[in-house]
mmCIF file of the N, C-alpha and C atoms, coordinates in Angstrom:
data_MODEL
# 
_entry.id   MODEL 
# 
loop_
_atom_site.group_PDB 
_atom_site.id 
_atom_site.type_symbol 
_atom_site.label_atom_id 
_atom_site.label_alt_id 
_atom_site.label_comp_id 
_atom_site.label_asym_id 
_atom_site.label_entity_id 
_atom_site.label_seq_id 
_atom_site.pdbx_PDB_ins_code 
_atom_site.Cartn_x 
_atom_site.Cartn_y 
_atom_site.Cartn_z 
_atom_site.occupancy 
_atom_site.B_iso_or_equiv 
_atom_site.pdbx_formal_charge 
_atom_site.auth_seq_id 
_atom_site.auth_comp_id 
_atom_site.auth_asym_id 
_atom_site.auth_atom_id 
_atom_site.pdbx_PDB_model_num 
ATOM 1   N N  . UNK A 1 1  ? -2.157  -3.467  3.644   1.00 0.00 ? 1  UNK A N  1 
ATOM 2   C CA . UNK A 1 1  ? -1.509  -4.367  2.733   1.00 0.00 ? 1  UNK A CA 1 
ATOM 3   C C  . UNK A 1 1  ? -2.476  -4.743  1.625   1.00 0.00 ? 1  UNK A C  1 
ATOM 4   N N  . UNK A 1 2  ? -1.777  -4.965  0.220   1.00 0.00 ? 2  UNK A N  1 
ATOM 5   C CA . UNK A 1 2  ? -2.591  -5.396  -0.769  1.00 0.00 ? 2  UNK A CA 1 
ATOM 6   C C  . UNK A 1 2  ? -2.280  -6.415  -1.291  1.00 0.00 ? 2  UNK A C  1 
ATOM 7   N N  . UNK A 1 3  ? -2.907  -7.442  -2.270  1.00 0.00 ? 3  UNK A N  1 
ATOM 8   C CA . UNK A 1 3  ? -2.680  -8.082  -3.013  1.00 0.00 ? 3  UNK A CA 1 
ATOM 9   C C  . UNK A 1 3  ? -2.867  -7.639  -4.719  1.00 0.00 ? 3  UNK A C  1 
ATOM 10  N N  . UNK A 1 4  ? -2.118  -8.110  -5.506  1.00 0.00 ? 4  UNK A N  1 
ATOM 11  C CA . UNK A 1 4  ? -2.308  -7.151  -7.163  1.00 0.00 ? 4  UNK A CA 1 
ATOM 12  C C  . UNK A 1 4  ? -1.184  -7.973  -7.875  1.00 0.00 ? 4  UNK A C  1 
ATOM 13  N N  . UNK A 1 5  ? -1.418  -8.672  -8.933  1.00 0.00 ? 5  UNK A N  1 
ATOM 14  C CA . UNK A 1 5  ? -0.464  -8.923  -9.792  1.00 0.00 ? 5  UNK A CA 1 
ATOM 15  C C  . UNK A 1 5  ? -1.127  -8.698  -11.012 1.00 0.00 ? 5  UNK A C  1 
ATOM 16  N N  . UNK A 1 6  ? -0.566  -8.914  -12.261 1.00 0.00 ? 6  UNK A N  1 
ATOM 17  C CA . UNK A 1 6  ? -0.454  -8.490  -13.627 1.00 0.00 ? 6  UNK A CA 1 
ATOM 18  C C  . UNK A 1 6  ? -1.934  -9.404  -13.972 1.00 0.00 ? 6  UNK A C  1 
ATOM 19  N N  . UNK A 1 7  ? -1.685  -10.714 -13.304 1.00 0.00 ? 7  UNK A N  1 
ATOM 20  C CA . UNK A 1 7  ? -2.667  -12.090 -13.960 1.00 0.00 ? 7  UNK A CA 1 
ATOM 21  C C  . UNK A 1 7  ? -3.855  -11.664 -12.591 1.00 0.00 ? 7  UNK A C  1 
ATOM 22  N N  . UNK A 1 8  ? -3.989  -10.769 -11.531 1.00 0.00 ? 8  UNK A N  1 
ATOM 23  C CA . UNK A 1 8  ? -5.204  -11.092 -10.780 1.00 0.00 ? 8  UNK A CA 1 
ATOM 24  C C  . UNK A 1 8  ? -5.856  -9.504  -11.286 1.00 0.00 ? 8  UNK A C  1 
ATOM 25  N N  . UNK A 1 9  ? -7.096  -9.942  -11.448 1.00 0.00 ? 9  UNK A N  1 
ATOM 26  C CA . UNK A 1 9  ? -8.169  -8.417  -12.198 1.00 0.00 ? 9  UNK A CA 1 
ATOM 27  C C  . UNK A 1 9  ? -8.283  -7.610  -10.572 1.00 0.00 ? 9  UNK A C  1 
ATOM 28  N N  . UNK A 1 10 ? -7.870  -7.923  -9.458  1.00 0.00 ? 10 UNK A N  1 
ATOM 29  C CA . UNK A 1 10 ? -8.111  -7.501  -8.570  1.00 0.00 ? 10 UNK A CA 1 
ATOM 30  C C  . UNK A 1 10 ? -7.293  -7.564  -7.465  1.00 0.00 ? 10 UNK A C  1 
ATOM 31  N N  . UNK A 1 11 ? -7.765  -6.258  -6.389  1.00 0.00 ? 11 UNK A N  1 
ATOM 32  C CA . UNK A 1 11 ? -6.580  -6.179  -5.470  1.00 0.00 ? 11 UNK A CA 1 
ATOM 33  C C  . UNK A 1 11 ? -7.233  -6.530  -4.339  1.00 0.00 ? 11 UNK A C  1 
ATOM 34  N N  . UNK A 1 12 ? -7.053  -7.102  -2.961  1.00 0.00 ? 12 UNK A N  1 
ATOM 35  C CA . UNK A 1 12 ? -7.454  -7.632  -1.332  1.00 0.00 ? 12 UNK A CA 1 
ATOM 36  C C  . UNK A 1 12 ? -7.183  -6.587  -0.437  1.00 0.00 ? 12 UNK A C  1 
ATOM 37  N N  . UNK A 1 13 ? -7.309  -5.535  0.297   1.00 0.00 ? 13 UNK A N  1 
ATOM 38  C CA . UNK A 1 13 ? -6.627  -4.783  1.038   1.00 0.00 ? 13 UNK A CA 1 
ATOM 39  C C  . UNK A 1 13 ? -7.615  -5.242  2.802   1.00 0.00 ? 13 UNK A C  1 
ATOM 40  N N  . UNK A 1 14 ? -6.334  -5.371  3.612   1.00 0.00 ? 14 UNK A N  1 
ATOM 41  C CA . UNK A 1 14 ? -6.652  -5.693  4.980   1.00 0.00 ? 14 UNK A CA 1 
ATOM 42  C C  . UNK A 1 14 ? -6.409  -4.492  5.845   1.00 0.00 ? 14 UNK A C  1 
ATOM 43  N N  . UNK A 1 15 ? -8.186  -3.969  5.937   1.00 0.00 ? 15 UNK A N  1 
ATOM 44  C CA . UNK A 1 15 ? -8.147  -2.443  6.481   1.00 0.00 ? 15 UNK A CA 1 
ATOM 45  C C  . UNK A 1 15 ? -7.673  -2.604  8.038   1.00 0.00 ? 15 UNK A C  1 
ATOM 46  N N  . UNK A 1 16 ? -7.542  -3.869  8.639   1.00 0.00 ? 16 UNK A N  1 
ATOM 47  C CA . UNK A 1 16 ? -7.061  -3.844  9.669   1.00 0.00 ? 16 UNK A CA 1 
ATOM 48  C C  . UNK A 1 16 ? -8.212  -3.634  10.732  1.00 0.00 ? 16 UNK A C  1 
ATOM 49  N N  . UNK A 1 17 ? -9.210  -3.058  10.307  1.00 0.00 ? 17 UNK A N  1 
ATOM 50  C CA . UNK A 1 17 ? -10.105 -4.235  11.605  1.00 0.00 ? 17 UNK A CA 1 
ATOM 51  C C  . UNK A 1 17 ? -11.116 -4.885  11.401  1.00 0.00 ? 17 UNK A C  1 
ATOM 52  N N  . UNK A 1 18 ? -10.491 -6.221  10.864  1.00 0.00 ? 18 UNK A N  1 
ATOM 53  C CA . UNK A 1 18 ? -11.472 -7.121  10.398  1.00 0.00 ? 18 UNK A CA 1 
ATOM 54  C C  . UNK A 1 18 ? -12.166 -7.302  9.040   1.00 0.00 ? 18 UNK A C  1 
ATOM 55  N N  . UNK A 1 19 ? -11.714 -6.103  8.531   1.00 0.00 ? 19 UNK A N  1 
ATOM 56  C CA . UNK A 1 19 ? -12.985 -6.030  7.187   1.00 0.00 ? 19 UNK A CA 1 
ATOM 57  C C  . UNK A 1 19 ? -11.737 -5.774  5.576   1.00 0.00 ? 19 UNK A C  1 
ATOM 58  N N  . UNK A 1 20 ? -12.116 -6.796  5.073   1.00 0.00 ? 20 UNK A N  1 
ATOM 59  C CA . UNK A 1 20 ? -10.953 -7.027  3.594   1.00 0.00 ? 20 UNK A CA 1 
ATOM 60  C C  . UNK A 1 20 ? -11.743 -6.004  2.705   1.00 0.00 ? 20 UNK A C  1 
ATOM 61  N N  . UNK A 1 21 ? -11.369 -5.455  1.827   1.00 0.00 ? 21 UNK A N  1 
ATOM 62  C CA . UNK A 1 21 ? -12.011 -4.385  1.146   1.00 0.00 ? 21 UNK A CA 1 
ATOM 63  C C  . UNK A 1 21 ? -11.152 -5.332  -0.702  1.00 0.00 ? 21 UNK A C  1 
ATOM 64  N N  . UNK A 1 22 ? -12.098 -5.656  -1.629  1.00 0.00 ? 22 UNK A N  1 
ATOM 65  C CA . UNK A 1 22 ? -11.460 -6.110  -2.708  1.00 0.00 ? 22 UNK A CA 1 
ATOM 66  C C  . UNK A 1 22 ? -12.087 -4.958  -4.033  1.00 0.00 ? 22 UNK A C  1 
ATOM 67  N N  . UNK A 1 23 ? -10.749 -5.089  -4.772  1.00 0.00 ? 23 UNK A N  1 
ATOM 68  C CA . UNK A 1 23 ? -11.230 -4.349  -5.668  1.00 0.00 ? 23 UNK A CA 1 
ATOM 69  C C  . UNK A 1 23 ? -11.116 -4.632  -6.511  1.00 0.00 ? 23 UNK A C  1 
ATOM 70  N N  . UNK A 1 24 ? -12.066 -4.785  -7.756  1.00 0.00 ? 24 UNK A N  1 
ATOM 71  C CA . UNK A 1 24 ? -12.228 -5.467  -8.925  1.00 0.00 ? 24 UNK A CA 1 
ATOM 72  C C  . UNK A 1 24 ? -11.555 -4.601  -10.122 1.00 0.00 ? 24 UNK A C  1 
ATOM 73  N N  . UNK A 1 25 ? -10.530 -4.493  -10.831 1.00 0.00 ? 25 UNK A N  1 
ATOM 74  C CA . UNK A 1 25 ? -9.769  -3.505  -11.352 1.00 0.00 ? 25 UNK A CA 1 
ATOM 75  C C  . UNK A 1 25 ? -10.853 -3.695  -12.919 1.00 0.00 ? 25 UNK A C  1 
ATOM 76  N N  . UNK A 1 26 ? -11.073 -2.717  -13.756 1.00 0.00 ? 26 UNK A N  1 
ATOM 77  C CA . UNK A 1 26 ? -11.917 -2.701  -14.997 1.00 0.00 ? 26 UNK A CA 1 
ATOM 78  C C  . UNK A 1 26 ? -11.171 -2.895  -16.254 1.00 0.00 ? 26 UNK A C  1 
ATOM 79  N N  . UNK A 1 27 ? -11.470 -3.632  -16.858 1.00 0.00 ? 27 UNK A N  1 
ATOM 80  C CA . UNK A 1 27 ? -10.924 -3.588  -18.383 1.00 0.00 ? 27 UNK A CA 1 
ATOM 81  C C  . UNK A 1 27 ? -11.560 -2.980  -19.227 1.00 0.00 ? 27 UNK A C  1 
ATOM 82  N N  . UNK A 1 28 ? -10.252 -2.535  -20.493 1.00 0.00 ? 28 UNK A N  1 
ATOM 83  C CA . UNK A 1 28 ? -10.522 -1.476  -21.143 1.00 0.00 ? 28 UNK A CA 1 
ATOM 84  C C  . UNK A 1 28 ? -11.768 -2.545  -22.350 1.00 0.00 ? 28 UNK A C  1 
ATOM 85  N N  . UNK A 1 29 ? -12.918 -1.898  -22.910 1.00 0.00 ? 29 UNK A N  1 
ATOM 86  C CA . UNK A 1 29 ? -13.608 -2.648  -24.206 1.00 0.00 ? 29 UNK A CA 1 
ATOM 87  C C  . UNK A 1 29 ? -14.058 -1.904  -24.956 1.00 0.00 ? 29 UNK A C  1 
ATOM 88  N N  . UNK A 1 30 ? -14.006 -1.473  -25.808 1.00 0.00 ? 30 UNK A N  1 
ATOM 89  C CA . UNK A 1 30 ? -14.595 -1.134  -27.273 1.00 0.00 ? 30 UNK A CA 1 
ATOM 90  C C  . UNK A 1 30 ? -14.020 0.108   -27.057 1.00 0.00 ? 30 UNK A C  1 
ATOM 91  N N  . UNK A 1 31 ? -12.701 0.321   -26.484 1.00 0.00 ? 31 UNK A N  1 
ATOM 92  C CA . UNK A 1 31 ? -12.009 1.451   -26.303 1.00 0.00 ? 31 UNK A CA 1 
ATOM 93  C C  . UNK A 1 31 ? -12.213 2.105   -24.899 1.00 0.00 ? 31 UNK A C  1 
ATOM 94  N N  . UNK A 1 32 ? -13.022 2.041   -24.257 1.00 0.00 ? 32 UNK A N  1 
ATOM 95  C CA . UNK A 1 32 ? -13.375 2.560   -22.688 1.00 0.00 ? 32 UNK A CA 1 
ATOM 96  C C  . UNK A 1 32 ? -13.573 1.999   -21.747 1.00 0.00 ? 32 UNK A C  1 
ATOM 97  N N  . UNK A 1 33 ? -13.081 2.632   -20.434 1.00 0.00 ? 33 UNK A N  1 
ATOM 98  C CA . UNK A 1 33 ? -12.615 1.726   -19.523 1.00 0.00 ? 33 UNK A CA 1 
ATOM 99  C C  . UNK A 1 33 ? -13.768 2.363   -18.406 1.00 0.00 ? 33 UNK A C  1 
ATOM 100 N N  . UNK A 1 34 ? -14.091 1.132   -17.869 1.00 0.00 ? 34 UNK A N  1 
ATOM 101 C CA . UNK A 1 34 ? -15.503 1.956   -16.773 1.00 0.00 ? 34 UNK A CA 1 
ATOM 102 C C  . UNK A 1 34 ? -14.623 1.190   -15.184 1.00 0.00 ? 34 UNK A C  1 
ATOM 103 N N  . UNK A 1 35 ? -15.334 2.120   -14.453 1.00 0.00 ? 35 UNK A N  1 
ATOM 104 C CA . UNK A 1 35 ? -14.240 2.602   -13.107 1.00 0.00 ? 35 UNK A CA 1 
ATOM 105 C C  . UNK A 1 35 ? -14.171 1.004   -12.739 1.00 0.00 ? 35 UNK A C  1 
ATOM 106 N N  . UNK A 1 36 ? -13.476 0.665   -11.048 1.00 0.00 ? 36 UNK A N  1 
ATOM 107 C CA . UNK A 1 36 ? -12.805 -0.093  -10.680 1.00 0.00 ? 36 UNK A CA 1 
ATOM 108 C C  . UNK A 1 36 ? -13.866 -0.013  -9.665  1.00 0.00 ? 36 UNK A C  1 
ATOM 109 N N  . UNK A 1 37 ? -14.412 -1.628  -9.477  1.00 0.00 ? 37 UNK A N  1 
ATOM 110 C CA . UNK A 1 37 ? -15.240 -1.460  -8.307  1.00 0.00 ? 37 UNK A CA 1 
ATOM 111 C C  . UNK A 1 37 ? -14.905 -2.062  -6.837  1.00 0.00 ? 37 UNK A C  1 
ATOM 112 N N  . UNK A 1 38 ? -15.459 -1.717  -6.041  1.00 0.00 ? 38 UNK A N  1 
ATOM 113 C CA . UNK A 1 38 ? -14.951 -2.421  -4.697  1.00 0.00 ? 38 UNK A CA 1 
ATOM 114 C C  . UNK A 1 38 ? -15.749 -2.479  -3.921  1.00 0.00 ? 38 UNK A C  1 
ATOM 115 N N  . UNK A 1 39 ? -15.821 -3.669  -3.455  1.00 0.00 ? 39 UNK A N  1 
ATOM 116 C CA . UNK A 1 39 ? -16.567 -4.896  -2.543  1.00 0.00 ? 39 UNK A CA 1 
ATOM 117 C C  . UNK A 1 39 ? -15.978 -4.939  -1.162  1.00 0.00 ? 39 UNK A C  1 
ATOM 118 N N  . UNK A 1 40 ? -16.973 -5.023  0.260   1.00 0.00 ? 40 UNK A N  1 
ATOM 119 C CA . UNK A 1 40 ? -15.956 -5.361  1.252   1.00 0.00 ? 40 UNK A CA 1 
ATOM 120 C C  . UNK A 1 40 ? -16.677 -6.445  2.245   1.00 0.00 ? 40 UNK A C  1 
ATOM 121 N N  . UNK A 1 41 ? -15.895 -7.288  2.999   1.00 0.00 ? 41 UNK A N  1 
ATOM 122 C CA . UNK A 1 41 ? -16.226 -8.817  3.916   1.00 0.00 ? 41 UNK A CA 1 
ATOM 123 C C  . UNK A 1 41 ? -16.065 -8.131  4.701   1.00 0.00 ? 41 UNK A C  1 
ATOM 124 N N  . UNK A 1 42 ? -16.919 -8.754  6.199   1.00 0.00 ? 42 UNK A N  1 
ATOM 125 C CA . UNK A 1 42 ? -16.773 -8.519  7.285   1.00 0.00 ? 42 UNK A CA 1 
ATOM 126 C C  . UNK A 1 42 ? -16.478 -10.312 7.724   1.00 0.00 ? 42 UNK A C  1 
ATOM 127 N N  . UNK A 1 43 ? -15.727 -10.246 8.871   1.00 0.00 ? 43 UNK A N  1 
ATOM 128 C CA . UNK A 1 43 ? -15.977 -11.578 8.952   1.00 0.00 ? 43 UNK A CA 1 
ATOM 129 C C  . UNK A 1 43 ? -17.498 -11.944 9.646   1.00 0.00 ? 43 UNK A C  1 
ATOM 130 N N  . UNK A 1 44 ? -17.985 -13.320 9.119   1.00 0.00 ? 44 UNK A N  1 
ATOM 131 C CA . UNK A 1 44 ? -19.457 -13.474 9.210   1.00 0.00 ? 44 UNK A CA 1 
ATOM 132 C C  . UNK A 1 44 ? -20.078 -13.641 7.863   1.00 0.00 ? 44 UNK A C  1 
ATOM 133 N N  . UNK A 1 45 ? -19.510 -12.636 6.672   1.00 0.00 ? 45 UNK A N  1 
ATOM 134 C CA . UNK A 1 45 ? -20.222 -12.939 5.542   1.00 0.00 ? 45 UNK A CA 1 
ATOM 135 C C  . UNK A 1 45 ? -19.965 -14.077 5.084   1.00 0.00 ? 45 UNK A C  1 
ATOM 136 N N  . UNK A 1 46 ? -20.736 -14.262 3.856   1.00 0.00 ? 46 UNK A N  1 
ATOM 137 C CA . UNK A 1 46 ? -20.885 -15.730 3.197   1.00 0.00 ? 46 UNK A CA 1 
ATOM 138 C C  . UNK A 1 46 ? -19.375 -15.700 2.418   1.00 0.00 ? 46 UNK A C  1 
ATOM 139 N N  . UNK A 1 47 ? -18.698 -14.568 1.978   1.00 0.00 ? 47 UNK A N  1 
ATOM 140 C CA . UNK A 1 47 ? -17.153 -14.753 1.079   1.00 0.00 ? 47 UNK A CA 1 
ATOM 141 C C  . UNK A 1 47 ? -16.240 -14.580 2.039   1.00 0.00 ? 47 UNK A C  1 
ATOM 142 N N  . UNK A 1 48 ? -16.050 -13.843 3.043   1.00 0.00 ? 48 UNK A N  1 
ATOM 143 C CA . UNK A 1 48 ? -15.330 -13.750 3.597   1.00 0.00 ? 48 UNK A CA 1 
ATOM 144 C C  . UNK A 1 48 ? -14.518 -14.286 4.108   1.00 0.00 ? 48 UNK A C  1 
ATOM 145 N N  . UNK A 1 49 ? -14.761 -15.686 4.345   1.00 0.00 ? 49 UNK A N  1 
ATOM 146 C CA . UNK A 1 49 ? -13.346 -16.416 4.477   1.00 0.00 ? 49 UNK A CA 1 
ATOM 147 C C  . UNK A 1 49 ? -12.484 -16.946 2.847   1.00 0.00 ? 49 UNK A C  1 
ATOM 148 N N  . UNK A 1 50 ? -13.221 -16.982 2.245   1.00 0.00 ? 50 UNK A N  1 
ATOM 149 C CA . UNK A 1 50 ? -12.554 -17.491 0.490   1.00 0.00 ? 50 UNK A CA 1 
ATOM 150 C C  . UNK A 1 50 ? -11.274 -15.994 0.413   1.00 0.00 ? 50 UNK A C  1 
ATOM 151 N N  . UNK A 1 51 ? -12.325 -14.881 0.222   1.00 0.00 ? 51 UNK A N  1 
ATOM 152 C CA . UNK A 1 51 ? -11.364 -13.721 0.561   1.00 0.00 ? 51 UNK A CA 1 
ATOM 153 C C  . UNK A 1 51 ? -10.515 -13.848 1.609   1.00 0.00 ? 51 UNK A C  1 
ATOM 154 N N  . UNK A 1 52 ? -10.360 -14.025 2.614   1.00 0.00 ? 52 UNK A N  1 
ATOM 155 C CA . UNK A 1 52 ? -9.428  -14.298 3.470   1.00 0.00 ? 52 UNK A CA 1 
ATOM 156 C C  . UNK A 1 52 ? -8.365  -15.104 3.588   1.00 0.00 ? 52 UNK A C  1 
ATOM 157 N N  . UNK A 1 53 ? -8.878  -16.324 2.953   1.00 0.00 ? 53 UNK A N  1 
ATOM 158 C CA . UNK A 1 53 ? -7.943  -17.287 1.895   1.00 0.00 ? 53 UNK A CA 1 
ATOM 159 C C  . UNK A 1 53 ? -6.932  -16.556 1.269   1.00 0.00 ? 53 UNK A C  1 
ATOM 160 N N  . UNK A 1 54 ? -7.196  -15.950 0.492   1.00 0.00 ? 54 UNK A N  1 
ATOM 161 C CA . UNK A 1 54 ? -6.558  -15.488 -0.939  1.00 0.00 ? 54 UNK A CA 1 
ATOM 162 C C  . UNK A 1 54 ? -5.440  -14.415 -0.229  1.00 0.00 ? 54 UNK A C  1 
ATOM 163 N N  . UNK A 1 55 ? -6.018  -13.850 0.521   1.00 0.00 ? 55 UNK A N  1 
ATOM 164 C CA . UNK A 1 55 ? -4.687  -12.670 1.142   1.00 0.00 ? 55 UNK A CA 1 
ATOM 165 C C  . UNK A 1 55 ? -3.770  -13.692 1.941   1.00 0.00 ? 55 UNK A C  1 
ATOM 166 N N  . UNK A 1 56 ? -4.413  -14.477 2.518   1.00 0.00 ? 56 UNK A N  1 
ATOM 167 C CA . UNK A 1 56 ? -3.440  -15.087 3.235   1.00 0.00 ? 56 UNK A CA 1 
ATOM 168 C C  . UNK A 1 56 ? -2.200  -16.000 2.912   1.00 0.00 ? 56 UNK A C  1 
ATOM 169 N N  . UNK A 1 57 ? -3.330  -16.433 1.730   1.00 0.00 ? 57 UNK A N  1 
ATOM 170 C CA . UNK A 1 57 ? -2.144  -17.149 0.735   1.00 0.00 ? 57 UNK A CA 1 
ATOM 171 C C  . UNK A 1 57 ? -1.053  -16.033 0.209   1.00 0.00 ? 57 UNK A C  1 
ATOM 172 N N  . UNK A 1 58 ? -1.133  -14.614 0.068   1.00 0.00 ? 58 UNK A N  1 
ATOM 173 C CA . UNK A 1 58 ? -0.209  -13.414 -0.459  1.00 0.00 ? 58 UNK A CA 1 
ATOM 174 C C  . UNK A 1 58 ? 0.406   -12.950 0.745   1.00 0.00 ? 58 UNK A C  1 
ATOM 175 N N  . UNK A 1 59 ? 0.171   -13.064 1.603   1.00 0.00 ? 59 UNK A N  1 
ATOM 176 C CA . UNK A 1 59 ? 0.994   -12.419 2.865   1.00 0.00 ? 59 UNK A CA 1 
ATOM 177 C C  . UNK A 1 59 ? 0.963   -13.266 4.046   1.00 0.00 ? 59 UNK A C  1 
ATOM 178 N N  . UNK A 1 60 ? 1.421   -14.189 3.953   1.00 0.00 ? 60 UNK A N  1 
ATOM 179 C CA . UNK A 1 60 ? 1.783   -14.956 5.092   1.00 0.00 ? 60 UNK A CA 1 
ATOM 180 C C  . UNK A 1 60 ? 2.226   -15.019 6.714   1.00 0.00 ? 60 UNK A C  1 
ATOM 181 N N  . UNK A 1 61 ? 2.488   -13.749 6.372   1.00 0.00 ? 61 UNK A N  1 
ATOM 182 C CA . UNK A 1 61 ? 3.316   -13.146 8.022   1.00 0.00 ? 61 UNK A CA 1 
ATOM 183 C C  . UNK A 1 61 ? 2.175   -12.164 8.274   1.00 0.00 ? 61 UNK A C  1 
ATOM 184 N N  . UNK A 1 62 ? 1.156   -11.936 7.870   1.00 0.00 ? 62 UNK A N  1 
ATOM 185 C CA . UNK A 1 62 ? -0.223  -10.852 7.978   1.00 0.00 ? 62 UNK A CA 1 
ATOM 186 C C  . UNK A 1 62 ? -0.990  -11.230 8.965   1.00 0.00 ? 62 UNK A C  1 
ATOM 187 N N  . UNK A 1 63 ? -1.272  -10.997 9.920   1.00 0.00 ? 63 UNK A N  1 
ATOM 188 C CA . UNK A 1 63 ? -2.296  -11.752 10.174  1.00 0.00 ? 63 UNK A CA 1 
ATOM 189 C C  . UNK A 1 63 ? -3.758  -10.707 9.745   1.00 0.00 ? 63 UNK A C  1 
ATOM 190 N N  . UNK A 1 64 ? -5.214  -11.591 9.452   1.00 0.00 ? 64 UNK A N  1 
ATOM 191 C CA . UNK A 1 64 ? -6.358  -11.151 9.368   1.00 0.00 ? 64 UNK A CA 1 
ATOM 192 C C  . UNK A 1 64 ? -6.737  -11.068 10.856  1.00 0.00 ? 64 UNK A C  1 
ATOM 193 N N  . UNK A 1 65 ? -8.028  -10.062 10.686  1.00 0.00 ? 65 UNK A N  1 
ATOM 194 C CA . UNK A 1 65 ? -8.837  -10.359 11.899  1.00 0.00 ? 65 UNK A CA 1 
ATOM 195 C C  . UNK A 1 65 ? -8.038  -9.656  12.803  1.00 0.00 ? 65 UNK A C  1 
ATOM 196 N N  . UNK A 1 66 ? -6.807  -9.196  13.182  1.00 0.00 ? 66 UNK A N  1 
ATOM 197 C CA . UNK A 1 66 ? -6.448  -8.456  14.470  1.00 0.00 ? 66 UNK A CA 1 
ATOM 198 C C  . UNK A 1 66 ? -6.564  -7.016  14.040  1.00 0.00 ? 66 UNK A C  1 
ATOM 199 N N  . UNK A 1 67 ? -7.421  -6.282  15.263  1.00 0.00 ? 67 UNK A N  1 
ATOM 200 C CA . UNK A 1 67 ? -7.808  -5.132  15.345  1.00 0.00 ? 67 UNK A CA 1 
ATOM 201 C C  . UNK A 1 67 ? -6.234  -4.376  15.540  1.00 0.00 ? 67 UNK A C  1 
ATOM 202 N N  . UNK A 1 68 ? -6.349  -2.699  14.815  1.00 0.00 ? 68 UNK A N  1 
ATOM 203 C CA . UNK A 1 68 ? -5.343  -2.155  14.947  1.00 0.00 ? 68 UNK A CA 1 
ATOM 204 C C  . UNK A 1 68 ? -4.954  -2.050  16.521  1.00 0.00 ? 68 UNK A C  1 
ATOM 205 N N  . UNK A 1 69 ? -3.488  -1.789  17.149  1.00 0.00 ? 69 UNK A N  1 
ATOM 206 C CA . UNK A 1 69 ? -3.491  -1.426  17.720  1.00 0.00 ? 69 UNK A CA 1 
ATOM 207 C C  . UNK A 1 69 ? -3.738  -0.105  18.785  1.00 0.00 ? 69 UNK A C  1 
ATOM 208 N N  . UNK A 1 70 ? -3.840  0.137   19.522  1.00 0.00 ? 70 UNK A N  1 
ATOM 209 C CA . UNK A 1 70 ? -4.432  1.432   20.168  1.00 0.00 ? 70 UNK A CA 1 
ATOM 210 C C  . UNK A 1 70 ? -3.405  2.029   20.972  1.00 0.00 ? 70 UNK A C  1 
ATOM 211 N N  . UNK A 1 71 ? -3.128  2.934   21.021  1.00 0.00 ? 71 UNK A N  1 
ATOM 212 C CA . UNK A 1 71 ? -2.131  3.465   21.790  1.00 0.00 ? 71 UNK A CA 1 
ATOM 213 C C  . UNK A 1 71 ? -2.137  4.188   23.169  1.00 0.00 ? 71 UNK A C  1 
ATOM 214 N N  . UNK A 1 72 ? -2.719  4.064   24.410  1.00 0.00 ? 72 UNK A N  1 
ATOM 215 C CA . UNK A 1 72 ? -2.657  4.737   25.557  1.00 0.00 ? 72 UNK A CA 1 
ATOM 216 C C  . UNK A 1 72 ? -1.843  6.247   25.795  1.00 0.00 ? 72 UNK A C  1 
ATOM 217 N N  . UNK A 1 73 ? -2.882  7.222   26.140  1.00 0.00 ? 73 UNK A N  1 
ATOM 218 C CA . UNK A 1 73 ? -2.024  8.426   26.028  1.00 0.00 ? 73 UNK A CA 1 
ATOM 219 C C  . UNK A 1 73 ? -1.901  8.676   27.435  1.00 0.00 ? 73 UNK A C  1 
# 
């Protein structure tokens, strides 16, 4: 799941175990646009809950922090 609107420079994605991956989208200046960078929290880091905030506030029914499920063969 992501977060992305028109007004946020950046998107939240919840890789699903544990770790938010954000990506800082680039604006175009003096005609050229330099790539899109991306940052990622584990929980424990110093942003990681602010980031965790912010998705949560976008997806409400999400939960953070639960590891994917595993499937028994």
């Amino acid at each position: 799941m992501s977060v992305a609107t028109d007004e946020v420079p950046y998107t939240i994605i919840n890789r699903g175990d544990g770790v938010l991956v954000v990506r800082v989208h680039s604006q175009t200046r003096q005609g050229r646009k330099l790539p899109d960078t991306s940052f990622t929290f584990k929980p424990g880091d110093p942003q990681y809950e602010s980031w965790q905030r912010i998705y949560n506030e976008n997806h409400p029914d999400a939960p953070v922090n639960t590891p994917p499920s595993v499937t028994e063969e």
